[in-house]
N, C-alpha and C positions, 0 to 999 in steps of 0.2 A: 342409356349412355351409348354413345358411339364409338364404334368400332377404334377409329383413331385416338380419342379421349382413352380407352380402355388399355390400347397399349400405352399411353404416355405412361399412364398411371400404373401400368406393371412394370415398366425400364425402371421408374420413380422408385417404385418398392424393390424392384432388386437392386437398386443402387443405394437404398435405405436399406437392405437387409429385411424385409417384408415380404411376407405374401401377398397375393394379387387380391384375396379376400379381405387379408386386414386393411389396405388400400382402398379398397373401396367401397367396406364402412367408414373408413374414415372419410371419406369424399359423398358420402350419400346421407341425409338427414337422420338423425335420430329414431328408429319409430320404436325403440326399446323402453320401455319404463325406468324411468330416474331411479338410480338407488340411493336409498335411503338410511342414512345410523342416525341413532339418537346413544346419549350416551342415560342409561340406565341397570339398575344391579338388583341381582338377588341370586336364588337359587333357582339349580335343573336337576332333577335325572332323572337316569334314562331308563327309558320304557322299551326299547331293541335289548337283541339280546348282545351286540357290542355294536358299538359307531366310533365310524374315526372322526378325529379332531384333525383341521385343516390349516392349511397356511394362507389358505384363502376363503371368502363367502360364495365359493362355488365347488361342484363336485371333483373339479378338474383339480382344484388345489392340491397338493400334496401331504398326505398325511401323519402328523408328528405326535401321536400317541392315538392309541384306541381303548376307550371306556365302557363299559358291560352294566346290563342292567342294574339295577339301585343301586346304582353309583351316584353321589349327591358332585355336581357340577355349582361352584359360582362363575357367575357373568357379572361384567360391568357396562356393557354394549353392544343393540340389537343390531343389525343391518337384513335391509331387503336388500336382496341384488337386482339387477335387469331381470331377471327373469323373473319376477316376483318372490322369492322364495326369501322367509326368514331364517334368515343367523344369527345365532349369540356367539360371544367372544368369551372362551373360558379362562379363568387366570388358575393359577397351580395354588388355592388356596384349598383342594382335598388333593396336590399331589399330581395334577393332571398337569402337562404342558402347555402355554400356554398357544390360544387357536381358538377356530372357529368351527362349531360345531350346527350341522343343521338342526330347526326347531320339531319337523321331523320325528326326532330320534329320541325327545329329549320330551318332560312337561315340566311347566313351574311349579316353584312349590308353593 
């Protein structure tokens, strides 16, 4: 990208409230892996000795409960993120908050 392109696209982001990075993923092709959910259920737990539950299918999410080993987790739906990484979505059917827990932390039953 050029120098000139490079500023438009940072004025552009600070006038959008953006950074000059999120700008310029946005303006440069995809080469991240598609993320991926399907909607399927059953059970998890966890194999850590605790893992947080997320607001989101990445680590950066914020976390809105934490669950400890043989704790029994349901999900209703898996997601891969960009980075490759598998999530489940936990509902509060043993008590958990509902979120997104990495598979990671967690094994089916």
């Amino acid at each position: 990208m050029r120098v000139s392109a490079a500023r438009r696209l940072s004025a552009l982001a600070v006038t959008a409230g953006l950074t000059l990075s999120a700008a310029l993923c946005a303006a440069s092709p995809a080469s991240a892996a598609a993320i991926t959910c399907r909607e399927q259920g059953g059970e998890l737990y966890v194999t850590q000795s605790s893992a947080p539950v997320r607001t989101t299918y990445y680590e950066t999410g914020r976390v809105v409960d934490t669950v400890y080993r043989t704790n029994r987790l349901n999900f209703t739906k898996q997601c891969t993120n960009s980075k490759g990484n598998l999530w489940y979505w936990v509902d509060r059917t043993y008590g958990v908050k509902d979120g997104w827990i990495y598979s990671g932390n967690v094994a089916r039953i």
